[in-house]
C-alpha positions as CSV (number, residue, x, y, z in Angstrom):
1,X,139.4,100.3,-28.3
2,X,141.9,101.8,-26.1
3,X,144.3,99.9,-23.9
4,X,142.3,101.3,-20.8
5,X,139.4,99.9,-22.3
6,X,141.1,96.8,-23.3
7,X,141.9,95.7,-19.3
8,X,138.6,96.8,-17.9
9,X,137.4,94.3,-20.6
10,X,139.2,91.5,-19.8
11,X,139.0,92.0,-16.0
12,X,137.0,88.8,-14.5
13,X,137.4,85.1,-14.0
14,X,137.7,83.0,-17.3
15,X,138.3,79.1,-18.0
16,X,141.3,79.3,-20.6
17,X,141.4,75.7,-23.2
18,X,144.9,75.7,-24.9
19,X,146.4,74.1,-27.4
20,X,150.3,73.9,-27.8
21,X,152.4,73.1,-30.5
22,X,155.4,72.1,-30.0
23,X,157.6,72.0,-33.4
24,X,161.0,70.6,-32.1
25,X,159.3,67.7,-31.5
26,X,156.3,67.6,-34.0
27,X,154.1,67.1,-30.8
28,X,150.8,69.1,-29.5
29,X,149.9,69.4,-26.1
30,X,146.2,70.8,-24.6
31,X,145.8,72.4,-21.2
32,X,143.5,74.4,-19.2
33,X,143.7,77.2,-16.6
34,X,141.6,79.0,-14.8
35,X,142.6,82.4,-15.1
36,X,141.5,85.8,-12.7
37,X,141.9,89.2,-14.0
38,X,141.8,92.2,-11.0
39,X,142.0,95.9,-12.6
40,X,144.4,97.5,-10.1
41,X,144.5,101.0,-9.0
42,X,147.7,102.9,-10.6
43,X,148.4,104.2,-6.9
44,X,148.4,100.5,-6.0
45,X,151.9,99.9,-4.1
46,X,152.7,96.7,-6.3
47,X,152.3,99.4,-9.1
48,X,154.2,102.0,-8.5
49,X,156.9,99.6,-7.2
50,X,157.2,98.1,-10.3
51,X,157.6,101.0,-12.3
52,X,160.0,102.5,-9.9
53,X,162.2,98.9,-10.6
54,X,161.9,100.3,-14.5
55,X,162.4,103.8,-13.5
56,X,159.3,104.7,-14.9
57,X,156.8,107.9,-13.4
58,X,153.9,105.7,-12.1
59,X,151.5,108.5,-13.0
60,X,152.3,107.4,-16.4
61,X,150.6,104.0,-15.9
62,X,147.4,104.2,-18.1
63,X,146.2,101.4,-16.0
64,X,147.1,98.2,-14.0
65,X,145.8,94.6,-13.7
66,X,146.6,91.5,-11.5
67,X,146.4,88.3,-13.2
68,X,146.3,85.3,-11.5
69,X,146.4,81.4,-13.4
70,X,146.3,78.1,-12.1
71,X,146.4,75.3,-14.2
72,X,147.5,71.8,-15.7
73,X,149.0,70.8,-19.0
74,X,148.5,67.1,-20.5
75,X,152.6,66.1,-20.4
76,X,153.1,66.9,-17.1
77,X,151.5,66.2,-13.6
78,X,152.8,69.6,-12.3
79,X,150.0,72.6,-11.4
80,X,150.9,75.6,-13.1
81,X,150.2,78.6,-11.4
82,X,151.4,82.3,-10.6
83,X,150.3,85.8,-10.6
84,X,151.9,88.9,-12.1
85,X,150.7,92.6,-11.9
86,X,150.7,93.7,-15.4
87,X,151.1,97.9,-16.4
88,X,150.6,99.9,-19.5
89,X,153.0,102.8,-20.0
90,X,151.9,104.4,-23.3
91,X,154.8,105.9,-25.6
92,X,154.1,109.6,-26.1
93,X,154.7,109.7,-29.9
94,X,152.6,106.6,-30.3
95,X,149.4,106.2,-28.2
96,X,148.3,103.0,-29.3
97,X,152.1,101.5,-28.9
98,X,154.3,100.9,-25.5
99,X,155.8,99.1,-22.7
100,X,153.8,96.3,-20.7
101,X,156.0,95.8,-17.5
102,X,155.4,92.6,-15.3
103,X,156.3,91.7,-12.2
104,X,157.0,88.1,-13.4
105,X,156.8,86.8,-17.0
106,X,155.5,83.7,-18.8
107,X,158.5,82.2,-20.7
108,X,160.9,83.4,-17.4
109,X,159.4,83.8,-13.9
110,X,161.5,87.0,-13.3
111,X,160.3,90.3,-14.0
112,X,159.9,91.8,-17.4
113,X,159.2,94.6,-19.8
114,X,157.4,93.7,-23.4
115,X,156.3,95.9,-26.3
116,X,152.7,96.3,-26.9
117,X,150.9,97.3,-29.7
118,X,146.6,98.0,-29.6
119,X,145.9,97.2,-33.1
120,X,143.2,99.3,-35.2
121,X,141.3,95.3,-35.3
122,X,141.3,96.0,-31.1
123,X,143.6,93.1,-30.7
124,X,146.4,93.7,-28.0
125,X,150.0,92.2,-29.3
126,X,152.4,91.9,-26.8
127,X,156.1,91.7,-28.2
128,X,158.7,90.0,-25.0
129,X,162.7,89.5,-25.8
130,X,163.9,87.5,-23.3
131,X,167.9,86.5,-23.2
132,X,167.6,83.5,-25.0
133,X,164.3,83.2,-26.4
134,X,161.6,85.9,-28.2
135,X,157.6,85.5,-27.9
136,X,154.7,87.4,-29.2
137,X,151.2,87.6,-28.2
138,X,147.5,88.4,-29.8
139,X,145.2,88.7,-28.1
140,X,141.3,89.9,-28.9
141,X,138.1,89.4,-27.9
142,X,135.3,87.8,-29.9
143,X,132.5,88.3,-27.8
144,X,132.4,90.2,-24.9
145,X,132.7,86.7,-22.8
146,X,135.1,85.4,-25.0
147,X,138.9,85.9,-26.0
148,X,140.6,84.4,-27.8
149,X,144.6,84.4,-27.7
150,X,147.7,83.0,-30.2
151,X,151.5,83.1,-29.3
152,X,154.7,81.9,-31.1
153,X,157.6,81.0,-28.9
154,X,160.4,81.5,-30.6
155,X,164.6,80.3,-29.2
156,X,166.8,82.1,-30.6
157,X,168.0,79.6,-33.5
158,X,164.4,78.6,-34.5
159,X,160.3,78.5,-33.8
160,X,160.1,76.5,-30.2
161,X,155.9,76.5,-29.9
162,X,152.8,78.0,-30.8
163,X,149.8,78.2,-28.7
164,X,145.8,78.7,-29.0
165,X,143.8,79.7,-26.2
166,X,140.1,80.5,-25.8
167,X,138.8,82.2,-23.0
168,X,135.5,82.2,-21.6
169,X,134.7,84.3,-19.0
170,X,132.6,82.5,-16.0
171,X,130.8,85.2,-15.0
172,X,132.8,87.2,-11.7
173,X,133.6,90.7,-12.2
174,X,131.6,91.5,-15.9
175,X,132.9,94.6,-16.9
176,X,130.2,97.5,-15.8
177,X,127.6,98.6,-18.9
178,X,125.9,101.5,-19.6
179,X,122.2,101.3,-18.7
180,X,119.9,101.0,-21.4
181,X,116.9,103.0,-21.9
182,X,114.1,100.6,-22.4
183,X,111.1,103.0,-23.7
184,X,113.9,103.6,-26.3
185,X,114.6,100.2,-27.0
186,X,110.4,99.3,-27.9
């Protein structure tokens, strides 16, 4: 799998279930989000604004998506939501590695550029260094309807949290299949 292929995938509406760790304080926390995934047109102005901020060709987006979360976690009373337009720029030496720019990121809501790597297992890494604090993503799906997704959250100075999510999707927006011959299929 491809990263194209990867967000045409994952584009729909899915109910994420998470579980957080968090080791400073030898505590775990569970939450849940709704989560929407829009592929995006590469010629989409939020695209090719955002790589004009990273002063990168937009013709060199592979692809684009719009994801949008709302949800709660267990500590806290306070909705979590946001969106962020998310967009592939492949490295030319490496066509499975690159840069995943966002208009806002997870750990900081400001914009952002992370590393990604698509993995020969056809799990999608994504490798963030923010100013004070590094995370890194897996993500991978074990059933078409289902993904499932790990990250470490790491200050600088030590291991902050790690996180497991899975992701079902709910059924909007299933990726397009190939139709199947059914007098082949008997």
């Amino acid at each position: 799998m491809d990263v194209q292929e990867f967000f045409q995938l994952s584009a729909g509406k899915w109910f994420s279930q998470r579980t957080s760790h968090h080791l400073a304080f030898k505590q775990t926390e569970s939450g849940k989000s709704d989560i929407v995934i829009e592929n995006v047109a590469p010629n989409d102005p939020e695209v090719i604004q955002l790589c004009e901020q990273y002063e990168v060709d937009p013709k060199l987006a592979l692809s684009a998506a719009r994801v949008t979360w709302n949800g709660t976690m267990e500590w806290d009373e306070e909705k979590h939501s946001g969106s962020t337009v998310m967009v592939p720029i492949a490295d030319p030496d490496k066509p499975n590695e690159g840069k995943l720019l966002r208009s806002v990121g997870y750990a900081e809501k400001a914009p952002v550029a992370g590393r990604y790597i698509m993995g020969s297992d056809d799990a999608f890494t994504l490798i963030t260094e923010y100013e004070t604090m590094y995370s890194e993503e897996r993500i991978w799906f074990a059933s078409p309807n289902l993904r499932l997704r790990t990250s470490t959250l790491k200050r600088f100075g030590g291991f902050s949290m790690a996180t497991f999510c899975s992701e079902i999707r709910m059924g909007v927006t299933q990726p397009a299949t190939q139709p199947t011959d059914t007098a082949a299929s008997v």
